[in-house]
N, C-alpha and C positions, 0 to 999 in steps of 0.2 A: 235421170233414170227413166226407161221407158216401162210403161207398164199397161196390164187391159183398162181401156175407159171407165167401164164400167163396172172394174174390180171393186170388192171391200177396201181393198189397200187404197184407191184413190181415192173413195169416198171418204176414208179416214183422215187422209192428210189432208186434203181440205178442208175438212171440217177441222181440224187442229190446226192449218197453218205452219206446219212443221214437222219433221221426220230424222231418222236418223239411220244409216246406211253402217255395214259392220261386215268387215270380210274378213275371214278367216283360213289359215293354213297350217296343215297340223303334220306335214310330212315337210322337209325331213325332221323339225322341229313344230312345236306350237306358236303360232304367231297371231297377231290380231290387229285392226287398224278400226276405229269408228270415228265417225263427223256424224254430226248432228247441229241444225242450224233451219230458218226459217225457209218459208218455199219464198223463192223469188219470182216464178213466173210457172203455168201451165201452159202448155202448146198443143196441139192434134199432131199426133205423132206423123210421119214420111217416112214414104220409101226409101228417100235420101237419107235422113235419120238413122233407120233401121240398120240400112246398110253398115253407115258408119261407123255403130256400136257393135255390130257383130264384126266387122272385120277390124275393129280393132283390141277385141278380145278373144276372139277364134283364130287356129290356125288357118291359112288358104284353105287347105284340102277339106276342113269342114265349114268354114261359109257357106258354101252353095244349100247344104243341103238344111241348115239352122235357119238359112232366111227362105227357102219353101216353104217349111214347116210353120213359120213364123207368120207369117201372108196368109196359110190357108187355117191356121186352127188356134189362131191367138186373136183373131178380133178385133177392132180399132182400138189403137194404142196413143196414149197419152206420153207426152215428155213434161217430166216434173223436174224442174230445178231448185236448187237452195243455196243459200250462202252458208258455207261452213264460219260456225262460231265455237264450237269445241272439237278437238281431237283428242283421241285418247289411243292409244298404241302400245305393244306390250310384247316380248318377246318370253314366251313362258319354256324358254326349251334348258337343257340342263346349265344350270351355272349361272341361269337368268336370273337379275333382280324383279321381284314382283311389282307390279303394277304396285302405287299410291294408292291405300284403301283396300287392298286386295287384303 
């Protein structure tokens, strides 16, 4: 995960040692996916990095203009990594079995 250095959120995961990441999609149904698991390493984020993560979650035609943005009003960015040790996953759309606990 890349994020500002000097965010709250990275102060926080170092100081905890651990985090936990949760994406979520609610069209055309509700769906959910979370890992949570210890940080294995922090790194000073790259240009190379950046790149990587935006063009592998942007279309082409909007790369260009996410990592401008990115460069000029995001700030030195940190890469925090973690070993996943729990996942938890759910598909809440009609017909769906609920989540364990839910």
């Amino acid at each position: 995960m890349l994020t500002e250095a000097a965010s709250r959120k990275a102060r926080l995961i170092e100081a905890a040692g651990r985090f936990t990441l949760m994406v979520d999609r609610v069209m055309p149904t509700t769906w959910y996916v979370s890992v949570e698991g210890p940080v294995t390493r922090t790194v000073p984020g790259t240009d190379a990095l950046l790149r990587e993560i935006t063009e592998r979650y942007l279309p082409p035609d909007l790369a260009p203009a996410y990592l401008t943005f990115a460069r000029e009003e995001l700030g030195e960015q940190v890469a925090i990594y973690l070993r996943p040790e729990r996942w938890m996953t759910a598909d809440l759309g009609p017909g769906a079995v609920p989540p364990r606990g839910a």
